[in-house]
N, C-alpha and C positions, 0 to 999 in steps of 0.2 A: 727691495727697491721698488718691483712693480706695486707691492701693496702701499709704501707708501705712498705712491703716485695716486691713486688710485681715492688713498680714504685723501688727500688734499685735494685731490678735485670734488670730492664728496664735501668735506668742508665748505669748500669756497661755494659751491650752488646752496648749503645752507646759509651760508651771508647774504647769497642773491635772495634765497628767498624771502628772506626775514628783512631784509632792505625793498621789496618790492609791499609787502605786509605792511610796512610801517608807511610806507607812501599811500596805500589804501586808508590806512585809519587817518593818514590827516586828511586825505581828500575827503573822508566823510565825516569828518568833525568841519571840515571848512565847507560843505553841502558843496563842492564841485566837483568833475569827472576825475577820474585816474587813468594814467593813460604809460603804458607799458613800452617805448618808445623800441626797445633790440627785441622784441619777441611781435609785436604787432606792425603792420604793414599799414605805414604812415609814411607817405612817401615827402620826407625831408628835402627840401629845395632852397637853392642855393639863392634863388631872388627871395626868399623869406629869411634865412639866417643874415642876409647881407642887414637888416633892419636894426640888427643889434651885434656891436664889435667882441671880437672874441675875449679881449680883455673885460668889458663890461658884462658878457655872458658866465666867464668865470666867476668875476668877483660876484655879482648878483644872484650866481644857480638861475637862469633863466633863458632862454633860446626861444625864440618862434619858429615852429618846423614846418609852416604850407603856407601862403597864402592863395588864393581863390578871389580876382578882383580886388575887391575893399574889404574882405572878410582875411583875419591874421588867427591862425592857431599858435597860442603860446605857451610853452610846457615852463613850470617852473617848480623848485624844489620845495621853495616857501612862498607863495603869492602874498601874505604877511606883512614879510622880512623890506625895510622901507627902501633897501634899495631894487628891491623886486618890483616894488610898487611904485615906486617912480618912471623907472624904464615903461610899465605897463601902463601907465597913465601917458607918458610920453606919445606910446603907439598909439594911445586910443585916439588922437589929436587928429590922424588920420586915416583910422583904420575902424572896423568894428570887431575887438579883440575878444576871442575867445579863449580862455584859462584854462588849465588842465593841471594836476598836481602830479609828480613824476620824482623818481628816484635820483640820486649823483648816477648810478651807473647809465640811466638810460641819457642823462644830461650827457657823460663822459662819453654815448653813441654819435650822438649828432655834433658833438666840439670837433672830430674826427673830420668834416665836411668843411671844416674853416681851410683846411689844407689846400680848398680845388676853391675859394673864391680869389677873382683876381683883383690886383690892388690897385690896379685903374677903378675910377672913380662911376665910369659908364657903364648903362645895362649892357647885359649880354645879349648882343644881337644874336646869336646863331654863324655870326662871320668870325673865320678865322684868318687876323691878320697877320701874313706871311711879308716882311720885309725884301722886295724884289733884289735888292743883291745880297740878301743872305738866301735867298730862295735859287738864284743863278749861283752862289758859292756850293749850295746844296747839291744841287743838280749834276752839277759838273762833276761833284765826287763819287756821285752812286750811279753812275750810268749804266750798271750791271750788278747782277744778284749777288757777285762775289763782294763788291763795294759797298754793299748795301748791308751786308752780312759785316765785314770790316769796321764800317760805320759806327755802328749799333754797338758791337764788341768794345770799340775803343771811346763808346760814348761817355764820357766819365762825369756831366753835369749833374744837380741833383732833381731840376725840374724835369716834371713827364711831360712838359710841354716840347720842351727844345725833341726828346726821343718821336715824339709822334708828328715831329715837324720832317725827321729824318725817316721818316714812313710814308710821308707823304711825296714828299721830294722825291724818293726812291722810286715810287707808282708811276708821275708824271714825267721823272725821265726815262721811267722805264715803256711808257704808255699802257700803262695795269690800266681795263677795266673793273676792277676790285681788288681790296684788299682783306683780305681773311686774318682775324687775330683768333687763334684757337687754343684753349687751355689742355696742361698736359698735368701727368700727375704729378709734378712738380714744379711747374711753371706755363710757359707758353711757348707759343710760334706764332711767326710772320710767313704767311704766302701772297703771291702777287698770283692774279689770273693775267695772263699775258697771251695773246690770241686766243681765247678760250678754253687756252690749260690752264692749271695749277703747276706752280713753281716754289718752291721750298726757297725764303730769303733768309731765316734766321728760326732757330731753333733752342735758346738758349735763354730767354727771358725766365727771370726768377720769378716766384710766385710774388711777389709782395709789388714787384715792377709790373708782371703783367697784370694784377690787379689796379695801379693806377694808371693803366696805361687802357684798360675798360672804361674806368671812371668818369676819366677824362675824353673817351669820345661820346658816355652819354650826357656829359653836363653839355657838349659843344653842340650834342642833338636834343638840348632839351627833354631829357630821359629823366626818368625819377631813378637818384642812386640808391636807395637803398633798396630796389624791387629787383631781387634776383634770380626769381621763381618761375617768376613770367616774360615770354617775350615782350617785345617791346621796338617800336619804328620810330624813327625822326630822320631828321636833314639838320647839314649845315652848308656852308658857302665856302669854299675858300677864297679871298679877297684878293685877286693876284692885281699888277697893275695895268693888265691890255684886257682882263677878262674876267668874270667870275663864275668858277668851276663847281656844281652843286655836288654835294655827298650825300646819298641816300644812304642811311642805316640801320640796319637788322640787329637784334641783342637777343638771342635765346639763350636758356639753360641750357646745360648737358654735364655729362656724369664728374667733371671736375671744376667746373666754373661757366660762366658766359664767354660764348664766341660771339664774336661780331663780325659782321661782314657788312663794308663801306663799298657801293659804287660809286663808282666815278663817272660822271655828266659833264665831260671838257668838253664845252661848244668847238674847237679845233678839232678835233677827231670824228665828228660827224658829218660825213658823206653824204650832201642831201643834194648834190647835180647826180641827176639820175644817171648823165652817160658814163658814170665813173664807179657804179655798182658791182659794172661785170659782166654785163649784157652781152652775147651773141649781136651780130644786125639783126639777125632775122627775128630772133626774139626781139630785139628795142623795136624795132617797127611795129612790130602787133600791139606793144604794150601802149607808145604814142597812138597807134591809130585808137586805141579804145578809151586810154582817157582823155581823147579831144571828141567822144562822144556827148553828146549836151544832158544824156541821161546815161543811167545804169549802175549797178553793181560791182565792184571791183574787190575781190577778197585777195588777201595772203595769209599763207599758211604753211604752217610750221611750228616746230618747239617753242620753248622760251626759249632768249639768247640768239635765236635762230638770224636775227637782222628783219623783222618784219615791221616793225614800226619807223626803221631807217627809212625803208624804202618807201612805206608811205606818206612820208614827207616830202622825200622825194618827188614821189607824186604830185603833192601839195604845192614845191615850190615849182615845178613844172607850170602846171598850168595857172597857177595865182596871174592874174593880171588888176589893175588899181580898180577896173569895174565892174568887179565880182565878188562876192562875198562867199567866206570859207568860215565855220566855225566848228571845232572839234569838242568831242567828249573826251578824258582819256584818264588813265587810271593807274598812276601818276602822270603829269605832265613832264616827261623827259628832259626836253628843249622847247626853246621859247624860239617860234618865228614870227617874221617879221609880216607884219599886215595880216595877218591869221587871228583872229579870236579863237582862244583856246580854255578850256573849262574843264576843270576834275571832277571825277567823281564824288561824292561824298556823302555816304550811307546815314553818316548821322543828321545830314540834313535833306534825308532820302532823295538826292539827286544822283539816281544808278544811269547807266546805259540807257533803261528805257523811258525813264524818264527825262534823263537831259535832252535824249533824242525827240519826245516828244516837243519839246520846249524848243529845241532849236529850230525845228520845223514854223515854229512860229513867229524865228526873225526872217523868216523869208531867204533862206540863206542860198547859192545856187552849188554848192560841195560840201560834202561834210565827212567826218573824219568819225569813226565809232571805235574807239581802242579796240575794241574785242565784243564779240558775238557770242554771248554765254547762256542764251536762253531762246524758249518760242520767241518772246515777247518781243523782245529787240529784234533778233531778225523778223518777223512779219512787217516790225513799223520799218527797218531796211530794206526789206524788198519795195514795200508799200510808197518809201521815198523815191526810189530808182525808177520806180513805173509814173508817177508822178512829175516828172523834170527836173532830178536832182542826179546830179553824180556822187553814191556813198563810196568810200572805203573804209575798208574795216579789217579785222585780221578773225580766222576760225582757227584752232587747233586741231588739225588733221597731218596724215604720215604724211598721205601726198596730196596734189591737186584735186584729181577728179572724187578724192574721198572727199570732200567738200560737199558733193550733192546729197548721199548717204548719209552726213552727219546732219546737215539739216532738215532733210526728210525728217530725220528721229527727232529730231528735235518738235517736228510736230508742224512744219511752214506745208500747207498745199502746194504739190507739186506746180497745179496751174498758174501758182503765182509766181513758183523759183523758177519755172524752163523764161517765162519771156522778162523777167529782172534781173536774173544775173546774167553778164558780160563777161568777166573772165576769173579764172582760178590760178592763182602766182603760188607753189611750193617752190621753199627758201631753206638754202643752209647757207652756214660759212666757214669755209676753208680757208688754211692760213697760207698763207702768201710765200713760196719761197723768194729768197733775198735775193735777188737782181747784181745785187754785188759776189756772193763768193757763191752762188748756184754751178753744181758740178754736172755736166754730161755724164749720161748713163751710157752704156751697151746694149743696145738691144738686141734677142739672140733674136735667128730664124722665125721661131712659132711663135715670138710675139712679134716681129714683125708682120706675120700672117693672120694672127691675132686682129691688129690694129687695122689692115685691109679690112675681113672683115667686116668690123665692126663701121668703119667709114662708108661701107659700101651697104649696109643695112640701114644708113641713118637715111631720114624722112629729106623728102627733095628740096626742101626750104630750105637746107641744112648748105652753103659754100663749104667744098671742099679744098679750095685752093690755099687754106692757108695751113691746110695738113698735109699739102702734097709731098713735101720732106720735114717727117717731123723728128722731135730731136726730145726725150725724156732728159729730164733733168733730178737730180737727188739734192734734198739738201747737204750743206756742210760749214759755216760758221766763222762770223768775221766780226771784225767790233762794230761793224755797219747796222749787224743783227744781236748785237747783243751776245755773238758763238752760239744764237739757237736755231739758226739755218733758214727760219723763216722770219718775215718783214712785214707785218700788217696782215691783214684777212681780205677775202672777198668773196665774191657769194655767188653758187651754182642754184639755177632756177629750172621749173618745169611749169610750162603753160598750157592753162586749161581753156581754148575761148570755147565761150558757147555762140555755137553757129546754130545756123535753123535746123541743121538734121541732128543735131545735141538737142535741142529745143523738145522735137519730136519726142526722141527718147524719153526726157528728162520725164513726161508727160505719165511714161508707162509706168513708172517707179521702178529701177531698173537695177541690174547688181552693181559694185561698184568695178567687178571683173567686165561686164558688158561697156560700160561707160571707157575701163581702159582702153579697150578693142576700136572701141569707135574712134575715141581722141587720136591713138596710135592711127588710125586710118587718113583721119584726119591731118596726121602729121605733125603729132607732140614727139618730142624728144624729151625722156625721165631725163632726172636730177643727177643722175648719175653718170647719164650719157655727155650735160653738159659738163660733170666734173672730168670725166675723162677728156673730152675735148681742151678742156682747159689744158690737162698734161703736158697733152699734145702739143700745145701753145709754150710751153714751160711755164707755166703760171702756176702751177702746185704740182705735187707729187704724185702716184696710184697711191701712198701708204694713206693719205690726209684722204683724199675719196674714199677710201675704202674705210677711214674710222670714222666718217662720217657719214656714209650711206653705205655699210656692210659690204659684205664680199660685192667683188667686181663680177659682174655678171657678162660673160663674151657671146659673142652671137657665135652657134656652131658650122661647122661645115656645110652643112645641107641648104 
């Protein structure tokens, strides 16, 4: 049995070959290209097939697979054959058609793509129209992974539209930051990132399903389907009726198909009043007194994910007033604010970081927004702005705050330029929120009661201790309020870096980044850690959430 498996597959690649041979010899008896349409990477697109109906591409052997503008590539089995030749005279009418001579099989590749155009008559915008009470009937049913799982199971339609509409619905009742679709060796999964976990929604898609279920988020991102090799980024919208929710998305290989991973950009979910981040007082006062500075530097810092570009918008809408001008660089644009001119990056039309910032410098702007600080170049012209009478913010990647001086240093900025330009250094994380609804009281023994002394009685004198004076540890534990995942939304634990004039000094000598802690701590920084734990303290999150996001808890000891 295996041998005859074996020599019929053996067969059938000699038909291929001899069927691709014989496309060679007409193409060069008829002096045009040959063009191998399943083995060569000709990226097949859906606004070009749309040109020619699938019934007139059968009867004809002919499909157009790119257009480019006014330029149409059109593959055909006999350019000839008069009904070939009419279709392509038709296109010429408004196209400038390019011909290629090509096989039934590789015909029979591209007919496959009629299945994902849709029978509405209008281009594809990149928006996806979601019917708002089929979107609120949606919603209503998957308001939990286990519903969302149920969903899917008992989804019995044959379009991949309606299943990816119920992926969608499932995110935004669920409030997903991302959706993960990941190929398995026999099919797929669905995960939802929900406070910055991963959460398993469904595990059970067949290969043939999660294959259209890829498909169709790259036609919706304007992806080229048939490139499976290589990654690949786009966006679409989804078109709800009080708002339009952008999806950013990723398409890489990997060892059994394409994952993709969609974010989610709901203008509802983004926190840009600053008093509502998570602030300490005594941190929100430092932070207001230095961006109502009329010049300076203001960096955050942190991972990806971390919430650094929330906050500086935050920033942004803070201080915006009607007679000032704000314009940002930024690499993608997240959110759209209002009265903000905002500007992407964009390498192919070499508008990076430092060149936009050059540019922006030239509308005379009085704040400016720099996504990210990735080289000398840009930070010198950001320092350069701040010393100037500009207010920048910007974001560096560093563990913590005062590593922020040390990465620039290396980076190559003279110190004499970074001690009197930069203002202050914001490290950022985000911790998930337990739920306010079914949050359970803990026990505290003895030695962490003594513990928590301590540590309140080690903290920097800026620090009110009055709202620790009885404080009360809380654990999660799980309500339909929270979805039974015990925590409710995120917020974010900060450590402030200002540069004051005896930092300034320092900054000067080039200095370690262990010296620079000594001083801040002298100063009177409280770590990222210090504020997670305060937050505990407050019931605002858990020691386990602090502790998976800034490592072990570190106690102040006895002595």
């Amino acid at each position: 049995m295996f041998q005859t498996k074996a020599l019929e597959e053996k067969l059938a690649q000699y038909r291929r070959d001899a069927e691709e041979a014989d496309a060679k010899r007409r193409a060069a008896a008829l002096k045009l290209p040959y063009l191998n349409l399943v083995s060569v990477k000709v990226p097949t697109e859906i606004k070009a097939i749309r040109f020619v109906s699938e019934a007139e591409s059968r009867e004809a052997l002919v499909v157009p697979v790119q257009s480019v503008g006014k330029k149409l590539l059109v593959a055909a089995f006999n350019p000839e054959k008069p009904e070939t030749k009419a279709i392509i005279e038709r296109l010429r009418g408004s196209h400038t058609v390019q011909v290629v001579v090509t096989s039934i099989a590789s015909l029979a590749h591209v007919w496959n793509y009629y299945q994902y155009v849709p029978t509405e008559e209008h281009e594809i915008s990149g928006k996806v129209q979601i019917d708002h009470a089929r979107l609120e009937e949606l919603t209503g049913h998957v308001g939990t992974l286990e519903e969302v799982r149920h969903a899917i199971t008992e989804w019995k339609s044959s379009l991949t539209s309606e299943i990816l509409e119920i992926v969608v619905a499932g995110a935004l009742a669920l409030g997903a930051s991302d959706i993960h679709l990941e190929p398995r060796e026999s099919g797929g999964a669905l995960r939802y990132r929900l406070d910055g976990l991963l959460y398993a929604a469904f595990d059970g898609f067949v290969a043939h399903t999660y294959h259209s279920l890829i498909t169709r988020v790259k036609l919706l991102s304007n992806l080229k389907l048939n490139v499976t090799t290589e990654p690949q980024d786009g966006r679409f919208t989804i078109d709800l009726e009080d708002r339009d929710i952008e999806v950013r998305t990723s398409i890489i290989p990997s060892e059994y198909g394409e994952t993709a991973v969609m974010r989610i950009l709901d203008p509802n979910a983004l926190k840009v009043d600053l008093e509502a981040l998570g602030w300490r007082p005594d941190d929100l006062a430092i932070v207001k007194d230095e961006v109502k500075k009329p010049n300076g530097l203001v960096l955050n810092t942190g991972p990806t994910g971390s919430g650094k570009t929330t906050t500086l918008y935050a920033f942004l809408k803070h201080v915006w007033r009607p007679e000032i001008k704000i314009i940002t660089v930024e690499d993608p644009i997240e959110y759209h604010l209002p009265g903000i001119s905002q500007t992407q990056v964009d390498p192919d039309a070499r508008y990076t970081f430092a060149s936009g910032l050059r540019a922006i410098l030239r509308q005379d702007p009085n704040i400016i927004l720099v996504g990210e600080i990735r080289d000398k170049e840009t930070a010198e012209i950001a320092l350069n702005a701040s010393l100037t009478g500009h207010i920048v913010f910007s974001t560096l990647h560093t563990n913590d705050a005062v590593g922020a001086v040390p990465r620039l240093l290396d980076l190559g900025v003279p110190a004499q330029t970074l001690g009197p330009a930069l203002s202050l250094v914001i490290a950022q994380r985000l911790v998930r929120a337990l739920c306010p609804t079914c949050r359970a009281p803990v026990a505290v023994s003895k030695e962490e009661e003594d513990q928590i002394k301590r540590f309140l009685k080690k903290l920097p004198a800026r620090v009110d201790r009055t709202p620790y004076a009885h404080p009360t540890v809380f654990a999660p534990k799980g309500c339909p309020d929270c979805k039974n995942l015990g925590y409710r939304g995120r917020t974010s634990i900060f450590e402030l870096f200002p540069v004051t004039e005896a930092m300034e000094a320092v900054i000067y000598k080039n200095p370690t980044e262990l010296e620079l802690a000594r001083l801040a701590r002298d100063e009177g920084m409280t770590t990222i850690q210090e504020d997670g734990i305060l937050k505990v303290l407050r019931g605002i999150t858990s020691f386990e959430e602090v502790e998976r996001v800034t490592g072990p808890l570190s106690w102040p000891n006895e002595t």
